[in-house]
C-alpha positions as CSV (number, residue, x, y, z in Angstrom):
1,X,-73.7,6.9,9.0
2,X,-76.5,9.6,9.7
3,X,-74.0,12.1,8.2
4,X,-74.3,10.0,5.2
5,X,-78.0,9.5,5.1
6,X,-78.2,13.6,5.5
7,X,-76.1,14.2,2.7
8,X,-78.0,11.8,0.5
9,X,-81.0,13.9,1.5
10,X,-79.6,17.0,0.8
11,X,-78.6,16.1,-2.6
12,X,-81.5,14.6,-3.4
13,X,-83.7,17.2,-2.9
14,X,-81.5,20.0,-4.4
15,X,-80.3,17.6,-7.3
16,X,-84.3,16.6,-7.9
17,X,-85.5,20.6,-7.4
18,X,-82.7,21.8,-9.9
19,X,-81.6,19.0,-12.3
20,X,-84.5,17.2,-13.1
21,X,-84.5,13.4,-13.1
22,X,-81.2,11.6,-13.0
23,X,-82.0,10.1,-16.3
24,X,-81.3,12.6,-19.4
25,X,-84.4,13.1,-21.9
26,X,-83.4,12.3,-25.4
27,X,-84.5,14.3,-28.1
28,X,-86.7,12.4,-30.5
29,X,-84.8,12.1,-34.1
30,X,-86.7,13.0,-37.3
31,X,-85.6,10.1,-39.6
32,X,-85.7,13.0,-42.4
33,X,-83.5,14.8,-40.7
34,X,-80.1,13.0,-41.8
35,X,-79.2,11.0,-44.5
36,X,-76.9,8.4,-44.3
37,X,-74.7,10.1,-45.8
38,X,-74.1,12.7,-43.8
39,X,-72.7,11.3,-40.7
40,X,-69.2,10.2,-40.1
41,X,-68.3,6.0,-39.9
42,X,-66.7,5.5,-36.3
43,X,-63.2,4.1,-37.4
44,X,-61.9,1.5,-34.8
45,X,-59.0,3.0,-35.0
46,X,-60.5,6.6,-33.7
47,X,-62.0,4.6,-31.3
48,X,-59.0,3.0,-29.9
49,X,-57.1,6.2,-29.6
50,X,-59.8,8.1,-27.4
51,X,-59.6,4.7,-25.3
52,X,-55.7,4.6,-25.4
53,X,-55.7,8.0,-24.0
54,X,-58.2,7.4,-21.1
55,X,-56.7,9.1,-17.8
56,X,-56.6,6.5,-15.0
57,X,-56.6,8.4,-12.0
58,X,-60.3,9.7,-13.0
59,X,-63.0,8.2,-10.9
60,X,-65.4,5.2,-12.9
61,X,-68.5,5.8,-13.9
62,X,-71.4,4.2,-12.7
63,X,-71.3,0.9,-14.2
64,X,-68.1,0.6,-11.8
65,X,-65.3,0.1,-14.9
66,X,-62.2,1.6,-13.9
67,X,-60.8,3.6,-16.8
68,X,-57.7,1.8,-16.8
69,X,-59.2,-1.2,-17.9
70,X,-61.0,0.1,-20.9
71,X,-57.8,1.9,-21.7
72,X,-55.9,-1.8,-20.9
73,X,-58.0,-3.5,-23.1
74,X,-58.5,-0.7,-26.0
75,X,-57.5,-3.6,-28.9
76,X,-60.0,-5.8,-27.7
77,X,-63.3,-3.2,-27.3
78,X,-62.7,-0.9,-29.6
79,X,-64.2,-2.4,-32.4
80,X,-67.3,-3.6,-30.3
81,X,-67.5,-0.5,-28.7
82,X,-67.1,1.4,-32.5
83,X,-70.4,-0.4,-34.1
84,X,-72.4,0.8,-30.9
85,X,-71.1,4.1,-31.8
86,X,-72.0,4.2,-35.3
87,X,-75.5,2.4,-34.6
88,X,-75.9,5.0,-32.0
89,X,-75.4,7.8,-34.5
90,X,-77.6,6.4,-37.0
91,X,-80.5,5.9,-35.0
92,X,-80.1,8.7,-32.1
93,X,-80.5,6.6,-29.6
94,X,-77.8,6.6,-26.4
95,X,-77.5,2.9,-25.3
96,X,-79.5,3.7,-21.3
97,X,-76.7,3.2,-18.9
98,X,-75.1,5.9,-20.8
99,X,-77.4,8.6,-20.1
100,X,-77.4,7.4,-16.0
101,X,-75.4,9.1,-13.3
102,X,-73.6,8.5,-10.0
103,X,-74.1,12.0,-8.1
104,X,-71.2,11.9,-5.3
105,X,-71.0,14.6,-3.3
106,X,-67.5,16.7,-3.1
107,X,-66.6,18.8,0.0
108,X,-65.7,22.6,-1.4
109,X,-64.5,23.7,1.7
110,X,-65.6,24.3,5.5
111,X,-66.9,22.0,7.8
112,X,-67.6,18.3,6.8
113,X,-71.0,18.0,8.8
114,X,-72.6,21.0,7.0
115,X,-74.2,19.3,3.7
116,X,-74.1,23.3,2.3
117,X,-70.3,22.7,1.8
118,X,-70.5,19.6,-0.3
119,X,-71.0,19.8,-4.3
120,X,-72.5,17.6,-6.4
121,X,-70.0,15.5,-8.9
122,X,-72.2,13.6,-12.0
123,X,-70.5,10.5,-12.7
124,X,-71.5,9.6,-16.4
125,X,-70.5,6.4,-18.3
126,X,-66.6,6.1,-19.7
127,X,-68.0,4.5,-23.1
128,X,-70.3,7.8,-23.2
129,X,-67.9,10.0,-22.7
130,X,-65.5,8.8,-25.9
131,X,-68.3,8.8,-27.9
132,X,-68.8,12.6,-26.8
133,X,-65.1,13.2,-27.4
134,X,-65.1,11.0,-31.1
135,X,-68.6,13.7,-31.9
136,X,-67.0,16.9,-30.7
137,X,-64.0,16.0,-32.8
138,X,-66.2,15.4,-35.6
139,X,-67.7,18.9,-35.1
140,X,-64.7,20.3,-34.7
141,X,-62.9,19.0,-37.4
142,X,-66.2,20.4,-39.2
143,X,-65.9,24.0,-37.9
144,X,-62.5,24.1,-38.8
145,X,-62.7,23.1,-42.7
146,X,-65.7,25.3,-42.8
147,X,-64.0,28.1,-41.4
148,X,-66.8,28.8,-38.9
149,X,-64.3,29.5,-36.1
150,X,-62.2,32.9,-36.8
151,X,-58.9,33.1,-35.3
152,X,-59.7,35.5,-33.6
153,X,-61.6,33.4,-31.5
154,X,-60.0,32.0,-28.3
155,X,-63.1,30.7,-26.1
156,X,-63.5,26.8,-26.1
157,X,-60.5,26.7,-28.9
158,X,-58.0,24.2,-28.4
159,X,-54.3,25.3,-27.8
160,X,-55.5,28.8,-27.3
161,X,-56.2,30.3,-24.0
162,X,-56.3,33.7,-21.8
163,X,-52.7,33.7,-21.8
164,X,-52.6,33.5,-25.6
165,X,-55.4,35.9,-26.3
166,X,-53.5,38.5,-23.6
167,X,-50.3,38.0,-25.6
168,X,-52.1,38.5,-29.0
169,X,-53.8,41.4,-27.9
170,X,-50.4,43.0,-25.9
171,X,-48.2,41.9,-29.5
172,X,-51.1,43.7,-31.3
173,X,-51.6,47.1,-29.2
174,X,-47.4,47.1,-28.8
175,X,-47.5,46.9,-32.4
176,X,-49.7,50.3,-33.0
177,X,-47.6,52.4,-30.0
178,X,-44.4,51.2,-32.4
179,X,-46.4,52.6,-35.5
180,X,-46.7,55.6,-33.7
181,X,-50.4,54.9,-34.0
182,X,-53.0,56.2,-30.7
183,X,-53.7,53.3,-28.6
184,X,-56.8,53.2,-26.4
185,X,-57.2,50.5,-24.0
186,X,-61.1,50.4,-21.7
């Protein structure tokens, strides 16, 4: 129990000093800003996909609702949980359990009584975390039709990785030693 109580007070100080509050700050919305318009409806059926595809051996978040029971009962919340969505995009405000957090602490590695070897794991709201996934598809799907991401590009891109980018640029410099071409590699 006192090993408890000292990790608590560990995190709590580093988590305070470096993080901030445990409560996220959001940013105030100009109403000018966006037009109706502009922003995406949150299709139940989007919505019960994400849910559908929940993982069930994550941890919950902090309101204690184990991911396989959103992902269970996808057909039943999804279109509840789709108007909170689209409510939340049109005003810019995040519903505030969402923005709270469970820090648990996560042994790296070493000895359990040292509270230097533990990490701090944020556990954020499920719900929250679709919605993130629904907007970054959005913004994704955005890039993409826009042509904003090159293909060149293989940071943050979906289906592309190191290994891809390594056998791009080994397919590409093979390619100029076959041309008979002067290959320089830093």
């Amino acid at each position: 129990m006192r090993r408890r109580q000292s990790l608590n007070a560990f995190f709590a100080s580093v988590f305070s000093a470096k993080a901030g509050p445990q409560e996220s700050q959001a940013p105030e919305v100009r109403e000018e800003a966006y037009r109706e318009d502009d922003l995406p409806l949150v299709e139940k059926d989007c919505v019960r996909n994400h849910l559908s595809n929940l993982d069930v051996h994550k941890s919950m978040g902090h309101e204690a609702m184990h991911p396989r029971v959103l992902r269970e009962l996808a057909d039943v919340i999804a279109e509840p949980l789709s108007i909170i969505f689209e409510r939340s995009l049109r005003t810019g405000e995040v519903p505030e359990d969402w923005r709270k957090v469970n820090v648990t602490p996560v042994l790296k590695k070493g000895k359990k009584e040292d509270p230097g070897n533990y990490r701090p794991v944020s556990l954020t709201s499920i719900p929250g975390k679709v919605m993130e996934g629904l907007i970054l598809e959005v913004i994704i799907k955005q890039m993409e039709e826009n042509k904003v991401i090159w293909s060149s590009q293989y940071a943050f891109t979906k289906g592309k990785s190191c290994l891809t980018n390594l056998i791009a640029f080994y397919d590409g410099m093979t390619g100029w030693v076959d041309e008979g071409r002067a290959v320089d590699v830093v």
